[in-house]
LOVEX-370648 format. One record per residue (C-alpha): residue in one letter; x negated, y negated, z negated. Coordinates in steps of 0.25 Angstrom, whole numbers, plus 5000, padded with zeros to 4 digits. Last residue first. Layout:
<sites>
aXYZ
...
</sites>
This chain:
<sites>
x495649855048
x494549935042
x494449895028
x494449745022
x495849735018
x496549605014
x495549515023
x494749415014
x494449285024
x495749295030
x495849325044
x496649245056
x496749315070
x497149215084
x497349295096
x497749175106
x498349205119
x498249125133
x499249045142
x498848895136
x499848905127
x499349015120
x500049155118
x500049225105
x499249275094
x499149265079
x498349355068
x498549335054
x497549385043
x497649465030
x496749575035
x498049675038
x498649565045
x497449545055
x497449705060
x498949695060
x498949585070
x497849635079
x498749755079
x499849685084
x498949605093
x498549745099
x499749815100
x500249805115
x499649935118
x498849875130
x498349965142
x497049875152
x497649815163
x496249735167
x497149605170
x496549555186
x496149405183
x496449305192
x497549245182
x496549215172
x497249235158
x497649125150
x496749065139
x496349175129
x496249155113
x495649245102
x495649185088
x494849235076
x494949185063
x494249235052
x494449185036
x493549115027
x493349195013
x493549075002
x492648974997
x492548905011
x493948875010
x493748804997
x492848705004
x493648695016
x494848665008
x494148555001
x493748495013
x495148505020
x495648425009
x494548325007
x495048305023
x494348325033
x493948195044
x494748145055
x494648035048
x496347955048
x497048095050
x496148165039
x495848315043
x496348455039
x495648575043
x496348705044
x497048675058
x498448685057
x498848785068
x499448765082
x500548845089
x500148855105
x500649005106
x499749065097
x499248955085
x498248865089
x497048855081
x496148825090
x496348675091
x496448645078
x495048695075
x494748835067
x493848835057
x494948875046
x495048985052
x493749045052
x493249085066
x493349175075
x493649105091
x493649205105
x494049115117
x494649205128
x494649155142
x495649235151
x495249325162
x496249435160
x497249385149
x498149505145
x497049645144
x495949555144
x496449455135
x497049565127
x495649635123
x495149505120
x496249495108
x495949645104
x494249625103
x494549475096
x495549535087
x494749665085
x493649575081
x494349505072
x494749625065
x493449675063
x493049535058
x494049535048
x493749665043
x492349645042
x492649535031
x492049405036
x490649375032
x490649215037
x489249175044
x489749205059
x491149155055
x490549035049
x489649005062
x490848995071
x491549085082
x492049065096
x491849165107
x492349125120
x492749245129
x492849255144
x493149425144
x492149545147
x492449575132
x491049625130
x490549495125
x491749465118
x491349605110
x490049555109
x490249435103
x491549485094
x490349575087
x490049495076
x491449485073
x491449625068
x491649735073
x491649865065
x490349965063
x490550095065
x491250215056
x491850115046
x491850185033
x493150245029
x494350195018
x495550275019
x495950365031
x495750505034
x494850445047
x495050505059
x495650365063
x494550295059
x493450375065
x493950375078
x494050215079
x492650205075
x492350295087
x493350225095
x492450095090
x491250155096
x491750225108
x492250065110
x491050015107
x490150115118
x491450105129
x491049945127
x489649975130
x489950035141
x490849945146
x489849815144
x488749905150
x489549915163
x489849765163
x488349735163
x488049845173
x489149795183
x488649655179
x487049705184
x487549755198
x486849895201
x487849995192
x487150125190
x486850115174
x487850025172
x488850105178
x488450255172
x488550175158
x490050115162
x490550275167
x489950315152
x490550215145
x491850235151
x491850375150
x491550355134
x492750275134
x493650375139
x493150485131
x493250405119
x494750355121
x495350485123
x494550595115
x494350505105
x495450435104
x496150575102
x495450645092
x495550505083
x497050505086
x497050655081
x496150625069
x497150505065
x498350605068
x497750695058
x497350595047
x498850525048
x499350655047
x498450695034
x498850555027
x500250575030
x499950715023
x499450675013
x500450545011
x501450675010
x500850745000
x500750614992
x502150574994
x502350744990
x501550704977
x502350594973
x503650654976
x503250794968
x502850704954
x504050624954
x504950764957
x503950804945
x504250684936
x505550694939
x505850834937
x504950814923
x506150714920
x507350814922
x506750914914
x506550814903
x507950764904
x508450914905
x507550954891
x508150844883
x509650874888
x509451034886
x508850994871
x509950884868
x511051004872
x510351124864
x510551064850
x511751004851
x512551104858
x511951194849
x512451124837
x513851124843
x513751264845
x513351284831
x514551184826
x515651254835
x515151404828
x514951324814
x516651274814
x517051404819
x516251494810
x516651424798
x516151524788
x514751484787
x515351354782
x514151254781
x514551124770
x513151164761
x512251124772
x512650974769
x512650944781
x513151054791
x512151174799
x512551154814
x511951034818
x510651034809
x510551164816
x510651154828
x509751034828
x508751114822
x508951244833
x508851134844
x507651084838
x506951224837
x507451254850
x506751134855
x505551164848
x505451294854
x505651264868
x504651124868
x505251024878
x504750904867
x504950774874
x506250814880
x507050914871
x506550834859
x507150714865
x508450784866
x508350834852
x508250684846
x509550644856
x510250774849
x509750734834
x510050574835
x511350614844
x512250714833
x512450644820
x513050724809
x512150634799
x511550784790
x511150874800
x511250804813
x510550684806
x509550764799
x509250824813
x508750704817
x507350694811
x506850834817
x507350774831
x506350644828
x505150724823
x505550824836
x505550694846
x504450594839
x503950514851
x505350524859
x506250524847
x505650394840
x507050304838
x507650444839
x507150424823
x508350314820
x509550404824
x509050504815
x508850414804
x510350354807
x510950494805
x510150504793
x510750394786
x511950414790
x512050544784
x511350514772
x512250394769
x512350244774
x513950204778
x513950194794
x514650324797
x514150434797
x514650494811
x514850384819
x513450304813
x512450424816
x512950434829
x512750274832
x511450284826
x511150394835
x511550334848
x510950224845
x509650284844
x509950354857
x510050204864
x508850164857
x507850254866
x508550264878
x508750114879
x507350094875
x506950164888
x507950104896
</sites>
């Protein structure tokens, strides 16, 4: 389009030039075809190129190559007095005849109808040129008006979100602190009078409890009132360090299972943050759906798995990551070679949460459930690059099985 608007002009000239002198070389034609020529370099040269037209108006009879010359005058160069000074050349050149000698000062008829030509001619490229280049600063400036009201509009999104985020924060506060900080209170004031030793025991293990969860309300609290962006971490996160004392403290029959190399490995805080919540959310189910049930707790790489723990939700089965020889029994190269390159990689988590029925003796707690904690398990591992599966077992339980690659997607707080 932009060549086309350049050559079609041109053509438009030379086509001019060639109906009304024919196509016989002479002065007029020759001129004619100059003019033509010299919109070639209109839009960098526009008042060289309109001075160089008007021989062709004067002397060729040719009406585009100065008109189109004087348009683009009228939009690169919105000068008053240069384009008055154009229109009054072209004027001119249009109105006084070729040779000078052939003007008739008495033929008032013929010269008023050629003056208002020439001013047709003269004032109609201008008011064109002048309308395209008011029409493009329009543009621009709607252009510029809709950016910055989407701007002013993600302000004020921005300045909602902050205000409801303080007002969730006020409100947690004085709810959910308040509550909890009674309950820490009425556990102290139990352990203290209490006379049997497991009374004082579970009294401290509620209090201290209340104690973590003020904390992580607190952590919560900060968060929420935060503007948003990037913040500093108000207190220190879980990690999988901490999964013991949190099982510990679960009041539940758990088995932990874990390995020497996720000890050693360094996994991204992220990872292990959101595995803890996993396990922390998971357990919080078994209590709240399978009262005296036995948990088994497993983190481990994936591709330390066994065969026989890797069973899908619902009793489907996984091929197991290690590939062995029928006839031996022994690895493969095959499977060697993948281990070795494996190990040059990032290794990934898994951690897998899995209850056996529950105990039918046992009296549920009836604790309030929203119904959206595996749905925001999911998200949690999803938006770290990893998958999370759970489902009923066919030996009347539930697995929660969460898989996280060695080099999450996003490393902020998740």
């Amino acid at each position: 389009m932009r060549w086309g608007s350049l050559i079609v002009p041109v053509l438009l000239a030379v086509a001019d030039a060639l109906l009304v002198n024919g196509v016989t070389f002479g002065l007029e034609l020759n001129v004619s075809l100059v003019a033509a020529a010299a919109l070639l370099v209109r839009r960098r040269l526009p008042v060289l190129v309109f001075l160089v037209t008007l021989p062709g108006i004067l002397i060729g009879y040719v009406w585009f190559a100065p008109m189109i010359a004087l348009y683009t005058v009228a939009q690169r160069r919105p000068d008053r007095r240069l384009l008055t000074i154009c229109a009054l050349l072209l004027a001119a050149a249009h109105f006084v005849p070729w040779p000078v000698s052939d003007f008739e000062p008495t033929a008032y008829r013929e010269n008023t109808l050629t003056l208002i030509d020439a001013c047709v001619t003269s004032v109609g490229p201008i008011a064109l040129g002048l309308l395209v280049r008011t029409r493009s600063e329009l543009a621009a400036r709607i252009e510029d008006l809709t950016r910055s009201r989407r701007h002013a509009d993600e302000l004020i999104a921005e300045q909602v979100l902050s205000t409801e985020r303080a007002r969730l924060a006020r409100e947690m506060h004085d709810v959910v602190a308040h509550q909890v900080s009674l309950i820490s209170l009425q556990a102290g004031a139990v352990q203290i009078s209490a006379e049997d030793a497991k009374a004082r025991e579970g009294a401290r293990t509620i209090r201290e409890l209340s104690v973590r969860t003020l904390d992580e309300l607190r952590h919560m609290v900060g968060i929420l009132r935060a503007a948003g962006g990037d913040h500093e971490e108000l207190t220190p996160q879980p990690r999988l360090a901490d999964l013991p004392r949190m099982i510990e403290l679960s009041a539940l029959d758990v088995d932990y299972e874990t390995d020497d190399a996720v000890r050693r490995s360094g996994h991204p805080e992220a990872v292990e943050r959101a595995a803890f919540r996993i396990v922390q959310e998971a357990l919080t189910n078994v209590r709240k759906h399978a009262p005296g049930a036995r948990v088994t707790v497993r983190v481990s790489e994936p591709d330390a798995e066994d065969p026989e723990t890797a069973e899908d939700p619902g009793g489907r089965q996984e091929t197991a990551h290690e590939t062995t020889d029928e006839t031996t029994d022994e690895p493969t190269d095959q499977t060697t070679d993948q281990t070795t390159d494996e190990t040059e990689e990032p290794r990934g988590l898994r951690v897998e949460v899995r209850n056996g029925p529950p105990d039918a003796s046992a009296v549920a707690p009836g604790l309030p459930g929203g119904g959206h904690g595996l749905v925001g398990l999911r998200e949690r591992a999803q938006l770290l690059g990893g998958t999370l599966e759970a489902g009923p077992t066919e030996e009347g339980g539930f697995v929660v099985r969460a898989d996280f690659p060695g080099t999450p997607r996003v490393t902020g707080p998740v």
